[in-house]
RODOLO-724366 format. One line per 8 residues: number of its first residue (from 0); for each residue x, y, z of N, C-alpha, C. Coordinates in steps of 0.02 Angstrom, whole numbers. Layout:
<atoms>
NUM	X/Y/Z/X/Y/Z/X/Y/Z ~ ...
</atoms>
This chain:
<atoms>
0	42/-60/0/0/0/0/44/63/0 ~ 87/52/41/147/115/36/201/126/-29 ~ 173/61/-39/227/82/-126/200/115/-186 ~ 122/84/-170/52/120/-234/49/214/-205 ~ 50/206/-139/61/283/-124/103/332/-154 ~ 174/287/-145/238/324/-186/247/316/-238 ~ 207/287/-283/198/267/-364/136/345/-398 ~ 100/348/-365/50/402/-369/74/440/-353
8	119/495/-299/148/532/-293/201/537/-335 ~ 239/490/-359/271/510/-418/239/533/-491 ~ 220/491/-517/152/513/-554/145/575/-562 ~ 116/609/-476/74/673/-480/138/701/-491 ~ 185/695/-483/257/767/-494/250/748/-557 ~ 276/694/-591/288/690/-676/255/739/-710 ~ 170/738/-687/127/772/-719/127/832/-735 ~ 137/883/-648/149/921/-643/198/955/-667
16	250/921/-695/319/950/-720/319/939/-795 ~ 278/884/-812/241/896/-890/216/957/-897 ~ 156/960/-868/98/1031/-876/150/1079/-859 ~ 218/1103/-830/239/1166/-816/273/1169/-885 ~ 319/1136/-903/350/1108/-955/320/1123/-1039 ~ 266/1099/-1029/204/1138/-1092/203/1202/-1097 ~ 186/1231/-1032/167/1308/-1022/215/1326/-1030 ~ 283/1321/-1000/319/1361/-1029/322/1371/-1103
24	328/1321/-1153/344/1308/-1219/296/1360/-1281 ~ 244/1320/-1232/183/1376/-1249/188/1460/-1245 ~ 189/1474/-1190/211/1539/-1181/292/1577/-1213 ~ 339/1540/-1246/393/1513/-1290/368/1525/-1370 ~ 313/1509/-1379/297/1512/-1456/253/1567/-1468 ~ 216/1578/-1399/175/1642/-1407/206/1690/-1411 ~ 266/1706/-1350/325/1762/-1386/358/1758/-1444 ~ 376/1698/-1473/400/1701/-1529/362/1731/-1569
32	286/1713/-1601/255/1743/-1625/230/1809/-1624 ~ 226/1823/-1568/217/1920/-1563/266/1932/-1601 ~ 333/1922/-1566/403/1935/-1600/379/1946/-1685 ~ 369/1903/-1699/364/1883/-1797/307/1938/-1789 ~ 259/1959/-1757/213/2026/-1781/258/2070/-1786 ~ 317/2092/-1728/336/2168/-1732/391/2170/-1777 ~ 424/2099/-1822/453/2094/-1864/413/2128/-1939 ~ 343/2100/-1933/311/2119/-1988/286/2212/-1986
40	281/2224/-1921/261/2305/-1937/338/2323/-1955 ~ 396/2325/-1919/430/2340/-1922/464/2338/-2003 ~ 464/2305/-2059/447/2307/-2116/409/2345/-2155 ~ 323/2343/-2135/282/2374/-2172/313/2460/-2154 ~ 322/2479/-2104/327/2537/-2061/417/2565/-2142 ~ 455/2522/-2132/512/2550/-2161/479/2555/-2239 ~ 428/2500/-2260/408/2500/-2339/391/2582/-2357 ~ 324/2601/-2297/318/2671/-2315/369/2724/-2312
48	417/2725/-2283/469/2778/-2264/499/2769/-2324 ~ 506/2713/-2354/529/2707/-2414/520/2754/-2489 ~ 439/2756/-2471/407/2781/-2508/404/2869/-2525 ~ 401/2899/-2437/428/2934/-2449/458/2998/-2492 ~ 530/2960/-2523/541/3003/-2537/515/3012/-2626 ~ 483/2981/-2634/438/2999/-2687/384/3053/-2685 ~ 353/3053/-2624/294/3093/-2605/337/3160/-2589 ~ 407/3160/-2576/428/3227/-2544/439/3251/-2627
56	480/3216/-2667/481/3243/-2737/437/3264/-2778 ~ 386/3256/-2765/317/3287/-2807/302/3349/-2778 ~ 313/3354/-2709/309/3403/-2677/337/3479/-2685 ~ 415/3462/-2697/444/3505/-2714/446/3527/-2779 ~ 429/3467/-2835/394/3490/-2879/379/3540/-2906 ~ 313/3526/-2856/267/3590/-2856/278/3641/-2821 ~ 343/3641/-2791/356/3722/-2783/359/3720/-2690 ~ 356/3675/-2653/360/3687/-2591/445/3674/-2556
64	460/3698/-2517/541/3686/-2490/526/3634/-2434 ~ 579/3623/-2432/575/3548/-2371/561/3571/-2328 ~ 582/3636/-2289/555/3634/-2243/482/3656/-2205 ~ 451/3692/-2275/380/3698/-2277/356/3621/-2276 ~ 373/3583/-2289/358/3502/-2321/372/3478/-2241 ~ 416/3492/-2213/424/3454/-2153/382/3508/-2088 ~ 359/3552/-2097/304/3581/-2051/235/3570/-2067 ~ 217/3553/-2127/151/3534/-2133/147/3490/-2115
72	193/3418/-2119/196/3354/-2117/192/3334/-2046 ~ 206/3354/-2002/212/3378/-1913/153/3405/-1899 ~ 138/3448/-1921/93/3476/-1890/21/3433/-1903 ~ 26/3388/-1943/-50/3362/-1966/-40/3301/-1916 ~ 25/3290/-1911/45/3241/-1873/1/3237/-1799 ~ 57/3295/-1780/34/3335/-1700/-54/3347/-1696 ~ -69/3359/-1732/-166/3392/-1758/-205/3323/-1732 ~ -187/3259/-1780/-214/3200/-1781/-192/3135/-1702
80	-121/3168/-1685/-111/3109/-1614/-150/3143/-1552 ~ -179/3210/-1560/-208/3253/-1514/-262/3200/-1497 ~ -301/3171/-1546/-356/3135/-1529/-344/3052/-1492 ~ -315/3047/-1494/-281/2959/-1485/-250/2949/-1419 ~ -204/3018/-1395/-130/3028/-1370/-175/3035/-1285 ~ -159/3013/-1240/-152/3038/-1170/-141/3121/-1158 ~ -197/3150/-1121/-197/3239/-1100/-139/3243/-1075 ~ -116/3210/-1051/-54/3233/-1000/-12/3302/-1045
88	11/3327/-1007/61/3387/-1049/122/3379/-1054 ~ 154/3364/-997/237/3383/-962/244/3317/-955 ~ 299/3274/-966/343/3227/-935/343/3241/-852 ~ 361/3169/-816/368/3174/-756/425/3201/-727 ~ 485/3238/-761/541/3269/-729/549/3315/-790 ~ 586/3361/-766/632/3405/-817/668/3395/-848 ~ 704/3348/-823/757/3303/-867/698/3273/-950 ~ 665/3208/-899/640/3180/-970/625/3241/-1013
96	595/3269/-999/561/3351/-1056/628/3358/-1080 ~ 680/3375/-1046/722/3390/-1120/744/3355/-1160 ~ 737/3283/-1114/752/3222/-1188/703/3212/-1214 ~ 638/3231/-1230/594/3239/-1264/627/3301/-1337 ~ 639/3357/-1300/656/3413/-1330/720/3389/-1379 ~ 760/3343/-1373/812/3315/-1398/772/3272/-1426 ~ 711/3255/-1444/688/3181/-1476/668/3221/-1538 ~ 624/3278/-1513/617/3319/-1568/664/3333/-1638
104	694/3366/-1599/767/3389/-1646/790/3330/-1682 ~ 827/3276/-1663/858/3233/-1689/814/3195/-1716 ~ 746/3167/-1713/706/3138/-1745/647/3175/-1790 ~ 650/3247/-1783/608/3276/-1825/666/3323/-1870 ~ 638/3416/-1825/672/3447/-1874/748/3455/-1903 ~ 796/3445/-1855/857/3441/-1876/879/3380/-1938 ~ 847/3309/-1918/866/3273/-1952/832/3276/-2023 ~ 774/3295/-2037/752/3334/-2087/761/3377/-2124
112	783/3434/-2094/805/3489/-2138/891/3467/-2143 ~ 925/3445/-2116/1013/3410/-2153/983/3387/-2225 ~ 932/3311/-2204/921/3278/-2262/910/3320/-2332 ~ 876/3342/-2309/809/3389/-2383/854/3449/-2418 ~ 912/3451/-2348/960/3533/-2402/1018/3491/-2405 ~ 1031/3436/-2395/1060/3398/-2441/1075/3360/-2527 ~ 1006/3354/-2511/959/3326/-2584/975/3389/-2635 ~ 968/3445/-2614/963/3517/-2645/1049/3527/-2676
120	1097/3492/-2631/1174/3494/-2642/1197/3455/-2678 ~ 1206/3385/-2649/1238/3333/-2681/1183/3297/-2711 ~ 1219/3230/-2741/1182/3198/-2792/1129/3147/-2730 ~ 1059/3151/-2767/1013/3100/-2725/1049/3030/-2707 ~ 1096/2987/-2776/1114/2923/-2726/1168/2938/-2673 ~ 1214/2980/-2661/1249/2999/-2626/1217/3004/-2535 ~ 1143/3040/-2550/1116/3037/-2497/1087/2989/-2481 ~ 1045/2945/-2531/1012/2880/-2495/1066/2836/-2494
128	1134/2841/-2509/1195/2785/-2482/1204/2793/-2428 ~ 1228/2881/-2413/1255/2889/-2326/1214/2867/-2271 ~ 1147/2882/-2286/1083/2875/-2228/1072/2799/-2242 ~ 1078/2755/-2267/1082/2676/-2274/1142/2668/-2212 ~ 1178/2686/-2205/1233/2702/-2165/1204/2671/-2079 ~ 1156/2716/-2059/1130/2711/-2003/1091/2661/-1972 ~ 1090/2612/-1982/1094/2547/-1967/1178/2537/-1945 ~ 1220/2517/-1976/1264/2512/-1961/1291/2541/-1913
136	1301/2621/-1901/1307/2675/-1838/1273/2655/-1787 ~ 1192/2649/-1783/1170/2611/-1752/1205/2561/-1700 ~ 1196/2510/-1727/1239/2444/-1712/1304/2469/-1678 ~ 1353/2510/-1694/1413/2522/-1677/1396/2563/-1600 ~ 1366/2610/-1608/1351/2672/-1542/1303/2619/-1482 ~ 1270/2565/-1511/1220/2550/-1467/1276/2491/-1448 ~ 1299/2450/-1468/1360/2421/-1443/1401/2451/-1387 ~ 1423/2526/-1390/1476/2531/-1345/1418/2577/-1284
144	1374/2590/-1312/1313/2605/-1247/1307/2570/-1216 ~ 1246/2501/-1230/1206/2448/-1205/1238/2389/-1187 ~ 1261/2376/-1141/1310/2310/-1151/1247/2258/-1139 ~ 1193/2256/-1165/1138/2209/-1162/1148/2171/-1236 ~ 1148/2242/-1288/1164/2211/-1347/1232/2172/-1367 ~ 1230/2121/-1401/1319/2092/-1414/1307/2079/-1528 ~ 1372/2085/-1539/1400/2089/-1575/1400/2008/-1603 ~ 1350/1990/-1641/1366/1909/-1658/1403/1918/-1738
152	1441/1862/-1772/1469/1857/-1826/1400/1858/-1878 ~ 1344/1842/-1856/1277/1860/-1910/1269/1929/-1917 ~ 1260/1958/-1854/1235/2046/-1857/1297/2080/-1890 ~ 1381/2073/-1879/1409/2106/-1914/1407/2089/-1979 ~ 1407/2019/-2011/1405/1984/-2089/1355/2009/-2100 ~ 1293/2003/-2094/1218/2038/-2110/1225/2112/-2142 ~ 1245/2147/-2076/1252/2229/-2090/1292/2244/-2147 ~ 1351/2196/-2150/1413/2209/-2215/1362/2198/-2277
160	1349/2149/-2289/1296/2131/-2339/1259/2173/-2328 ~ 1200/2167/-2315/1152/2235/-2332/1183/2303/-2368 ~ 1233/2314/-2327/1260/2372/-2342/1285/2401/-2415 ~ 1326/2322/-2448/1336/2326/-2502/1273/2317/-2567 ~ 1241/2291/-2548/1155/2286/-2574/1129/2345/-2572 ~ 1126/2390/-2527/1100/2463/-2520/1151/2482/-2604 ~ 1212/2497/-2590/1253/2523/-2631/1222/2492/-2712 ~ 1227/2432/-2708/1193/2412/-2781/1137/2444/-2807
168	1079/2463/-2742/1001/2476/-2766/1021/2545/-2757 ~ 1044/2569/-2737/1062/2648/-2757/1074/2682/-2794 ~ 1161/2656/-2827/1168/2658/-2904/1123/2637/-2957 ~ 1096/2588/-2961/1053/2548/-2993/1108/2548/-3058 ~ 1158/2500/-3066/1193/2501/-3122/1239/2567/-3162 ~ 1216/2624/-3129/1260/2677/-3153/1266/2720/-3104 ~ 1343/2703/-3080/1388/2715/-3028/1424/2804/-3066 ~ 1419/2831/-3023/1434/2898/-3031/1476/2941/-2957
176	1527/2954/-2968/1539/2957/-2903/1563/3030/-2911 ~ 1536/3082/-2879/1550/3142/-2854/1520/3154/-2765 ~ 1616/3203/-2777/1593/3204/-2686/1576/3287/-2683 ~ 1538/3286/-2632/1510/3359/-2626/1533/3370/-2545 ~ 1572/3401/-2546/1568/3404/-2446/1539/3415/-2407 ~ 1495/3481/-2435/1456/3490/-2389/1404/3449/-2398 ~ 1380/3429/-2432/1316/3397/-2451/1318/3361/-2421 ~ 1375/3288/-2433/1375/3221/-2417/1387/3240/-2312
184	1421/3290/-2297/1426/3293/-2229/1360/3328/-2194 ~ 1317/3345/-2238/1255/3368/-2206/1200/3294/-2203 ~ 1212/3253/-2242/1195/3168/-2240/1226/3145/-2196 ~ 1276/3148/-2181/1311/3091/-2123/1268/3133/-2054 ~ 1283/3201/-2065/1230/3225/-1989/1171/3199/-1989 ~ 1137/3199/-2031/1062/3171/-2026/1076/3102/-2023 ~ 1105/3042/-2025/1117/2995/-2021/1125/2974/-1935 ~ 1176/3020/-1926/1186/3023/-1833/1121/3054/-1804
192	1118/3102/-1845/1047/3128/-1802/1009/3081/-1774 ~ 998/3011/-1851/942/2956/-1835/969/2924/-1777 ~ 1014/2911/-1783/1040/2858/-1748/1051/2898/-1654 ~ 1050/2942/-1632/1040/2950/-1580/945/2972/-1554 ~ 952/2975/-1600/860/2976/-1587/841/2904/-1563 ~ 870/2871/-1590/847/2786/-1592/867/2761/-1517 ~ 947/2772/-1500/959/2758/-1434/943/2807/-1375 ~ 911/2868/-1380/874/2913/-1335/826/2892/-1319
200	786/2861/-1377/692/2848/-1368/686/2786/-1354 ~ 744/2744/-1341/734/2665/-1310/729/2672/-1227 ~ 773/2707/-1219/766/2725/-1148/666/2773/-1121 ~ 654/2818/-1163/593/2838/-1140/534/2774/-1154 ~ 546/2720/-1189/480/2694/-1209/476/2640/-1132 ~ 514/2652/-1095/503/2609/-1027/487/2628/-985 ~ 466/2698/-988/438/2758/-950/382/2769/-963 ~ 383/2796/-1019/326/2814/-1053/262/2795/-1106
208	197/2812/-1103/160/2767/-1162/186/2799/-1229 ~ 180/2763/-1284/204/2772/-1354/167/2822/-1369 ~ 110/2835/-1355/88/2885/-1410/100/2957/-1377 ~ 114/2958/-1321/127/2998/-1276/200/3049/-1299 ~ 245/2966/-1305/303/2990/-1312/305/3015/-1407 ~ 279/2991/-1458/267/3021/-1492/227/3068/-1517 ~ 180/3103/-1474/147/3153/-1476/202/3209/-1440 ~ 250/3203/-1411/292/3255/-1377/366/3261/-1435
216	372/3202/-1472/428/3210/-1527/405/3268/-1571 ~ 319/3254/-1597/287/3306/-1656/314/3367/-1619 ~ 298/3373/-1554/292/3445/-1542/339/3484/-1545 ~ 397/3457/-1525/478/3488/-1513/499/3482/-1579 ~ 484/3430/-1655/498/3450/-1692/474/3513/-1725 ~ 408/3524/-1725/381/3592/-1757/386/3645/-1731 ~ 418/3630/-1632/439/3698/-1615/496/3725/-1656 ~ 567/3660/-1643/629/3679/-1673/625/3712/-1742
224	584/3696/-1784/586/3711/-1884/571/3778/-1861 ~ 513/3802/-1832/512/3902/-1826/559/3943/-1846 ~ 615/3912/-1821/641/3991/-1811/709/3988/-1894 ~ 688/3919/-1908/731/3917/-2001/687/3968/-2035 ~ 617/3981/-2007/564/4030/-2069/611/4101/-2052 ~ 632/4118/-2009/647/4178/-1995/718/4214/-2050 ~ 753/4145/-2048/802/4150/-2103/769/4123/-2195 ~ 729/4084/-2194/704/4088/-2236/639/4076/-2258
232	587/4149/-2267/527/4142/-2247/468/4111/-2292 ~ 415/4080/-2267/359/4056/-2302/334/4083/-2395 ~ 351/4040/-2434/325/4082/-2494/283/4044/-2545 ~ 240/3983/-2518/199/3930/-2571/141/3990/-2538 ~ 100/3986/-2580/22/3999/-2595/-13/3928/-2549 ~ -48/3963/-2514/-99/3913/-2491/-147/3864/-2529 ~ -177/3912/-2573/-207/3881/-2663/-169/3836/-2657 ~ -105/3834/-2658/-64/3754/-2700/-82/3700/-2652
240	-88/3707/-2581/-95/3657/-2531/-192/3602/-2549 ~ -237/3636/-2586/-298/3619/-2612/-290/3579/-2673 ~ -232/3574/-2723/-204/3543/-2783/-200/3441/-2760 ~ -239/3428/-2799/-260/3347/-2763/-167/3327/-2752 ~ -144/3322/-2798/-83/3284/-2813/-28/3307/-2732 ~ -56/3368/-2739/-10/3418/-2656/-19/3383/-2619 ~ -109/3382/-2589/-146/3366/-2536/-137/3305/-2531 ~ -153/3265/-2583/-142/3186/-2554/-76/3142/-2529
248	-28/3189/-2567/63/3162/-2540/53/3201/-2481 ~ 47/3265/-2452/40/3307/-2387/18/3235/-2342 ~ -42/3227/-2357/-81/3160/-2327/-73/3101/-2271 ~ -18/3065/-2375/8/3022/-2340/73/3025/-2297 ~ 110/3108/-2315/176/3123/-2248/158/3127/-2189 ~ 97/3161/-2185/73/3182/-2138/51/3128/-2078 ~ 3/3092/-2124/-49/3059/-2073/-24/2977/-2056 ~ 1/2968/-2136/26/2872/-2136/107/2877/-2096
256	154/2908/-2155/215/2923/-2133/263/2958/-2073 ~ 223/2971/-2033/204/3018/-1967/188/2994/-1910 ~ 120/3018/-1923/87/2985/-1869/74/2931/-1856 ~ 53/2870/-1912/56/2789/-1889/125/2771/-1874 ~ 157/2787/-1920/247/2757/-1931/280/2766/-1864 ~ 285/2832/-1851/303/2862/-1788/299/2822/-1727 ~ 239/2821/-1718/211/2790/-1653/221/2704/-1660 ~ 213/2668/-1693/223/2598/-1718/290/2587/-1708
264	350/2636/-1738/427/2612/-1728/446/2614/-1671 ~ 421/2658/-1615/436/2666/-1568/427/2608/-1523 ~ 361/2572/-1541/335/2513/-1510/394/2455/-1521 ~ 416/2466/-1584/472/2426/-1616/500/2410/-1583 ~ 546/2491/-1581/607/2484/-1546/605/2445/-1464 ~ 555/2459/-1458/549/2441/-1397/550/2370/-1377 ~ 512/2334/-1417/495/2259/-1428/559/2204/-1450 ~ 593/2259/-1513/639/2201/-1545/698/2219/-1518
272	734/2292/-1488/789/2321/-1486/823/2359/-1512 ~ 848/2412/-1503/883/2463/-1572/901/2449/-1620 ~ 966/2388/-1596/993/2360/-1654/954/2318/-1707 ~ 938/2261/-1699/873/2234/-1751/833/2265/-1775 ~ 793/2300/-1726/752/2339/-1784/793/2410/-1815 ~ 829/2425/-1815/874/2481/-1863/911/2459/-1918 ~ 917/2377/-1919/943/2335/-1960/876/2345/-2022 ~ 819/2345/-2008/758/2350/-2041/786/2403/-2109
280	811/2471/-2083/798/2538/-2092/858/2502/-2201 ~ 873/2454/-2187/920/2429/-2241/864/2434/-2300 ~ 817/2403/-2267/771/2400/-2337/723/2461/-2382 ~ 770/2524/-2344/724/2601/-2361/724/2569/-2427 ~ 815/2590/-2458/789/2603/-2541/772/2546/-2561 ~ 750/2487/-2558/735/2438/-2597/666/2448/-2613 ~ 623/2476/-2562/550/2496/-2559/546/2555/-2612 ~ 597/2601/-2587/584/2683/-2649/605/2657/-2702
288	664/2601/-2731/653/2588/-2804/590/2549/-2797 ~ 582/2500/-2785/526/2481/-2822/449/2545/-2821 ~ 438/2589/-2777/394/2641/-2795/410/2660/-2855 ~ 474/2685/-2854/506/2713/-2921/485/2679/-2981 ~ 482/2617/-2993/499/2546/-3075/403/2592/-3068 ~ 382/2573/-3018/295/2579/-3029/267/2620/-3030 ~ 281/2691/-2991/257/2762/-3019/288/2803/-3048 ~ 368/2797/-3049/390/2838/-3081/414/2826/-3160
296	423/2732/-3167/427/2721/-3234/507/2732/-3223 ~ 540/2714/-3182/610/2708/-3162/617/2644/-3197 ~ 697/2634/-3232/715/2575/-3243/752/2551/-3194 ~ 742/2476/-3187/762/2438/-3128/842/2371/-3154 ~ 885/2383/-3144/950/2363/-3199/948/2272/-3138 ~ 989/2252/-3159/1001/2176/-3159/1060/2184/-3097 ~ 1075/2235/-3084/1136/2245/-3051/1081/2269/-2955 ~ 1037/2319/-2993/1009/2331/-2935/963/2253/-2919
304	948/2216/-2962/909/2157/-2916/962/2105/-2868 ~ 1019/2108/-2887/1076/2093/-2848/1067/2101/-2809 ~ 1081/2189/-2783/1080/2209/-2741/1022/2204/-2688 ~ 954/2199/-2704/892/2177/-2685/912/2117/-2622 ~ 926/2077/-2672/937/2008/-2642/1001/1996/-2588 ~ 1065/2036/-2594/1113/2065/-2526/1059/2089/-2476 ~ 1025/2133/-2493/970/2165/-2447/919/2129/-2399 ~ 912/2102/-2450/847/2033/-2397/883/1999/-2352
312	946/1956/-2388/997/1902/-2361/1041/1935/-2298 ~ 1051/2006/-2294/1084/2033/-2239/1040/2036/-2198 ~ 1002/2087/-2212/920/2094/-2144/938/2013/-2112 ~ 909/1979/-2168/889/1907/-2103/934/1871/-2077 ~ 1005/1892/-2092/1066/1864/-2061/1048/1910/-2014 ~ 1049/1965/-1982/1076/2022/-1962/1031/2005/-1886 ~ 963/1987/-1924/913/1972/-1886/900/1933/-1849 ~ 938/1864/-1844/923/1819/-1804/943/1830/-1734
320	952/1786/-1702/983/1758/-1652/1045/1733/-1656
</atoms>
């Protein structure tokens, strides 16, 4: 009778250490799988940024300057998270508020207006090569920050690859190389710009709710752009802002590229880590050429699908574990 006792009591532990054993595994695949969601925004989120800079080129087009382009684009931003976003006003210290005020800058207007009076200087692939860049910076700055993150032989092989894949889909087969100094060094700033925005706002998203913290980026960016009107002041016609082709790229900067993107990467960063998800940021131009082959009637060379395929093959090296 005392042995059927200790036969059943064994039993009941087996069981028990089965059923914990499950749950864990379970709870194991369920993170995995979130994981594979914020892999997938984190994609869709870079597809549109991609896009981009197509919508900013029609823009100017028609006659608007970047940095009119980057205050409308904010401000519809800031207009639309008003409804969504937590009343709160102020951060809980003075401190966070000014790293808010620094989220601004480096993630809105500064890194914006480098980019856009760049474009105006040096040659466009020159700029979408350097700012491909920031992934890589990334990785390097958040390395000697975070000692959470480590350095595997995938994430550096990944990043190398990608990197050279960027370079292929950039050129797209006709390699042209002029250096502009100032130009190309007003790109590497906006490049750093990104890249400390990225390791600033990892630290607030453990503090703070996301939309919160991106409803306070809009604001400090559209404070900072002010005082560029003063040096160089407002001169589009309002009329042009009613022009469908204006209004609907305004739109999608504004409302998709902005305000969803915004708030979603942040969640990112938060979820996957600086480094991985900035590894993402590889696939800008692969997204703006292909906008390009399809609205703009861009040719797409044999050299840039190369490069395509470095692009994919680095990300998911870069990406694992």
């Amino acid at each position: 009778m005392a042995n059927l006792r200790v036969y059943f009591q064994i039993c009941s532990l087996l069981y028990q250490k089965s059923i914990l054993s499950l749950s864990a595994i379970y709870r194991k695949r369920m993170n995995e799988k979130k994981n594979y969601i914020y892999h997938l925004i984190a994609i869709l989120t870079v597809g549109v940024w991609g896009l981009t800079f197509i919508s900013t080129k029609v823009l100017i087009n028609n006659g608007l300057s970047p940095e009119e382009i980057f205050l409308l684009r904010f401000l519809m931003a800031y207009a639309g998270i008003w409804f969504i976003s937590p009343r709160k006003l102020f951060a809980n210290s003075w401190k966070d508020e000014c790293v808010f005020f620094l989220c601004g800058i480096t993630g809105g207007s500064f890194y914006f207006l480098t980019e856009n009076t760049a474009l105006e200087i040096t040659l466009v692939t020159n700029v979408a090569f350097i700012l491909c860049t920031t992934p890589l910076l990334t990785t390097i700055f958040s390395l000697m920050i975070y000692k959470k993150e480590k350095a595997t032989a995938g994430l550096i092989t990944g990043s190398l690859m990608a990197l050279v894949g960027v370079a292929m889909v950039v050129y797209n087969g006709n390699f042209i190389l002029k250096i502009s100094p100032l130009g190309d060094f007003l790109t590497l700033l906006a490049a750093l710009s990104w890249v400390f925005y990225s390791l600033i706002i990892k630290n607030m998203t453990e503090k703070y709710d996301t939309l919160f913290i991106t409803r306070k980026v809009f604001f400090y960016g559209v404070l900072t752009i002010l005082p560029v009107f003063l040096l160089k002041p407002w001169h589009t016609d309002f009329s042009l802002l009613l022009k469908p082709s204006v209004l609907l790229n305004l739109l999608f900067l504004g409302v998709v590229a902005s305000l969803v993107c915004f708030a979603v990467w942040n969640v990112v960063l938060k979820k996957l880590g600086t480094v991985r998800a900035s590894n993402y940021l590889y696939l800008n131009p692969l997204f703006a050429l292909a906008g390009s082959a399809m609205l703009l009637n861009e040719q797409v060379t044999a050299i840039a699908l190369v490069g395509m395929g470095c692009i994919l093959g680095g990300v998911y090296m870069a990406g694992k574990k």
